[in-house]
C-alpha positions in Angstrom: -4.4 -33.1 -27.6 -7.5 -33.7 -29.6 -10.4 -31.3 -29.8 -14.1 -32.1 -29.1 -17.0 -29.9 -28.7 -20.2 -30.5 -26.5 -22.6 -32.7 -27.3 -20.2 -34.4 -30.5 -19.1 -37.8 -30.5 -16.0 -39.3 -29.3 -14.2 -41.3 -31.7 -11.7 -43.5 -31.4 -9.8 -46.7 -32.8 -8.6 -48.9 -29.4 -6.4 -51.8 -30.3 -6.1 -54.2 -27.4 -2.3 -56.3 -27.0 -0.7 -58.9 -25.0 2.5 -59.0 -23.4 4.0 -60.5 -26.4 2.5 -57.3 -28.1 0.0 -59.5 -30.2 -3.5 -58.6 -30.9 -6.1 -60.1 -28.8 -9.7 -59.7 -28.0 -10.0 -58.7 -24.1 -13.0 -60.6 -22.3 -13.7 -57.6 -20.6 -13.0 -53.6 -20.7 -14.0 -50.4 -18.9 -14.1 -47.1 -20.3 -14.6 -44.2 -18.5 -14.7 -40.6 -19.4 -13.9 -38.3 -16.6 -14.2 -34.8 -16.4 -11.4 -31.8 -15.8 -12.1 -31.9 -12.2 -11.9 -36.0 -12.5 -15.4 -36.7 -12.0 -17.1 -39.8 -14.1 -19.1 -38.8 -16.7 -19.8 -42.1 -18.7 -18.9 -45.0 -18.6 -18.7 -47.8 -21.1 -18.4 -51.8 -21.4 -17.0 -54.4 -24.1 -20.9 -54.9 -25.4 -20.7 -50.8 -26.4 -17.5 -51.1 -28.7 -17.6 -52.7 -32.5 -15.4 -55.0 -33.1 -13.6 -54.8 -36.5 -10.9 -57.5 -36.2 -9.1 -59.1 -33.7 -8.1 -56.8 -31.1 -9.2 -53.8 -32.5 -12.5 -51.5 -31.5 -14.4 -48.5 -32.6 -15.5 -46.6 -29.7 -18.6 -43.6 -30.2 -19.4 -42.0 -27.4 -21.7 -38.8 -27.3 -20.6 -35.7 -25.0 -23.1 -34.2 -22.9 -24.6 -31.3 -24.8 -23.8 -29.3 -21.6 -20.0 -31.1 -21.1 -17.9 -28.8 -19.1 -15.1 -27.3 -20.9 -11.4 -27.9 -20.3 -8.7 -31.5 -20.4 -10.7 -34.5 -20.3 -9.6 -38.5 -20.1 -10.7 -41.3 -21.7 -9.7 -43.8 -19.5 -9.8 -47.7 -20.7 -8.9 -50.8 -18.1 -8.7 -54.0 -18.8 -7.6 -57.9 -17.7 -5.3 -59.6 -19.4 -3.2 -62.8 -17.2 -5.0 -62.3 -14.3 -3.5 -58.4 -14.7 -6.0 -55.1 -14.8 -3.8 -52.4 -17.1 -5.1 -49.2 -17.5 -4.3 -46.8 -20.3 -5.2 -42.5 -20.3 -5.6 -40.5 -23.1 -6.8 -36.7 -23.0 -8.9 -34.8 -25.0 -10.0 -31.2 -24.7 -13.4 -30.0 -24.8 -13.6 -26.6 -26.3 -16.5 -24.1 -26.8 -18.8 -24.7 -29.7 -18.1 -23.1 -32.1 -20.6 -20.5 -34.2 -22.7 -22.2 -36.7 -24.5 -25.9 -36.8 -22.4 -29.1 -38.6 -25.5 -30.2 -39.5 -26.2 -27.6 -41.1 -23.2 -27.2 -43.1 -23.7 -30.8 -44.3 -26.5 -29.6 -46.1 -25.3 -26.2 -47.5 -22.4 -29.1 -48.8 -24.7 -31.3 -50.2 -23.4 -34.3 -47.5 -25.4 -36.9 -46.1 -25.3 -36.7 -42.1 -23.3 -39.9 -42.0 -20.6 -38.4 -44.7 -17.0 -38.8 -42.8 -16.1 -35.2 -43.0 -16.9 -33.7 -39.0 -13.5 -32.9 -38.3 -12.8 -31.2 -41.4 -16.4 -29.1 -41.3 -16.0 -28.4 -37.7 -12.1 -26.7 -38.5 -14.1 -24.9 -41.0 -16.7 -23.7 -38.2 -13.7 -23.0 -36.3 -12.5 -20.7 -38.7 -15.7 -19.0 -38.5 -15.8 -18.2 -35.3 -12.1 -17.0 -35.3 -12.9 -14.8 -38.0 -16.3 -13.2 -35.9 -15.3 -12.7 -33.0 -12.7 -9.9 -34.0 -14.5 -8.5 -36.4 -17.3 -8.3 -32.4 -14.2 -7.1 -30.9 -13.6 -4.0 -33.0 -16.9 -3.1 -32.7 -17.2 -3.2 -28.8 -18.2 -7.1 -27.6 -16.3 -7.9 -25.4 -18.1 -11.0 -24.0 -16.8 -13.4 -26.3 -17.1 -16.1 -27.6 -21.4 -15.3 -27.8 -23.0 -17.2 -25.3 -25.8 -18.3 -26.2 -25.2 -18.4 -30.1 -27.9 -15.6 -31.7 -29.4 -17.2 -34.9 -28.3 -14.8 -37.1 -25.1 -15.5 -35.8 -25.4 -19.0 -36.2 -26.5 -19.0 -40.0 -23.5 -16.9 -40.8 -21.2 -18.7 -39.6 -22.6 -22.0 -40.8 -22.5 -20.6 -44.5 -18.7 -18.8 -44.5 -17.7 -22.7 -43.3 -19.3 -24.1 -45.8 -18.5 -21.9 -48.3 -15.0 -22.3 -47.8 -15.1 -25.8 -47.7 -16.6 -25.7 -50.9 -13.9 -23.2 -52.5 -11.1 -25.3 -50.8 -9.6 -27.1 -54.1 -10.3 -24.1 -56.4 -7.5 -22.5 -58.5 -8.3 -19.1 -59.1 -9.0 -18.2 -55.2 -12.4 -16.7 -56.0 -14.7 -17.5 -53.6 -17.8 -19.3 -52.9 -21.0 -17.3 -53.2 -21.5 -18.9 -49.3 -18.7 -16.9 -48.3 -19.7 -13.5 -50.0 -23.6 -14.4 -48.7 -22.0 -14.7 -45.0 -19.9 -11.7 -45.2 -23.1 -9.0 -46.4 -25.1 -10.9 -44.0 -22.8 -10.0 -40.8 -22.4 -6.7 -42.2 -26.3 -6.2 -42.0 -26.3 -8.1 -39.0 -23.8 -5.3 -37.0 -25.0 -2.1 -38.6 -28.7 -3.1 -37.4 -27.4 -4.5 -33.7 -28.1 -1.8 -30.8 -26.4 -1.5 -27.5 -28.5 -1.7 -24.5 -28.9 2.5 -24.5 -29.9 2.5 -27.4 -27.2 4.1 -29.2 -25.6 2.6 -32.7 -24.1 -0.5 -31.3 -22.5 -1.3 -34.4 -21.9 0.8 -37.2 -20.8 -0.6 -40.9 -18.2 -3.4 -40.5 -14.5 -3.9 -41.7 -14.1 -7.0 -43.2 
């Protein structure tokens, strides 16, 4: 099952075929996004889809910034011989993760419409999963942080980066991004104080 986060972009090739298992363009379709607890969320027509060739679409269609989390459906129906099929495919909708893809487009040098989400947004992943423990040992144990605290948000966004940058080098060593991100969380916990004032965090192991 795919991954998506709120307020991304759902992306996805539809290819459209007869009973003959042909290619054909459809004079009508309905796409609807439903929700884990099956409730429409969006819905979309023919007119919103591009056309690329016979038969075959490129659907976009942007989450809710606030899009619950959990199993959703794409759901796509249309007529073909006086016949409605349908077709399901689910996605999940995960928490975001720490750190902004826009702003790890720029720390890469990418243009906002550079083809690389997915790849960023594993890289953002890996953030995160590498945060969050490094929380855990020192007491959090709300997790993941909700909402994001800037600081927070920077780190993560430059250890992502960073390692996308250092991902085809040959020595291992790694990005400056990644070292930056690393002393900044460790300044970020040893200054962090619980709510009675006592040390919250004190150093950090990573």
């Amino acid at each position: 099952m795919s991954k998506i986060y709120p307020g991304n972009s759902y992306l996805e090739t539809l290819q459209f075929k007869d009973g003959s298992n042909q290619l054909f363009d459809p004079e009508s379709v309905t796409i609807e996004f439903l929700t884990p607890s099956r409730v429409v969320a969006g819905t979309l027509a023919l007119t919103d889809l591009e056309r690329t060739s016979e038969g075959i679409y490129e659907l976009k269609w942007n989450l809710p910034v606030d899009a619950e989390k959990g199993a959703w459906t794409r759901k796509v129906s249309f007529t073909i011989e006086g016949l409605t099929k349908t077709s399901e495919e689910p996605f999940n909708v995960a928490s975001q993760p720490y750190g902004t893809l826009s702003v790890v487009k720029r720390l890469c040098g990418l243009s906002e419409v550079d083809d690389q989400d997915s790849t960023l947004l594993g890289y953002l992943d890996d953030a995160t999963e590498w945060i969050n423990p490094v929380l855990r040992r020192r007491g959090v144990t709300d997790l993941p942080l909700d909402p994001v605290p800037p600081e927070i948000a920077r780190i993560a966004s430059y250890y992502a980066a960073g390692k996308f940058l250092q991902r085809d080098t040959v020595d291992g060593k790694r990005h400056p991004y990644v070292e930056d991100a690393k002393e900044e969380l460790s300044e970020y916990l040893a200054a962090a104080v619980s709510d009675d004032a006592s040390p919250f965090f004190v150093g950090v192991d990573l």
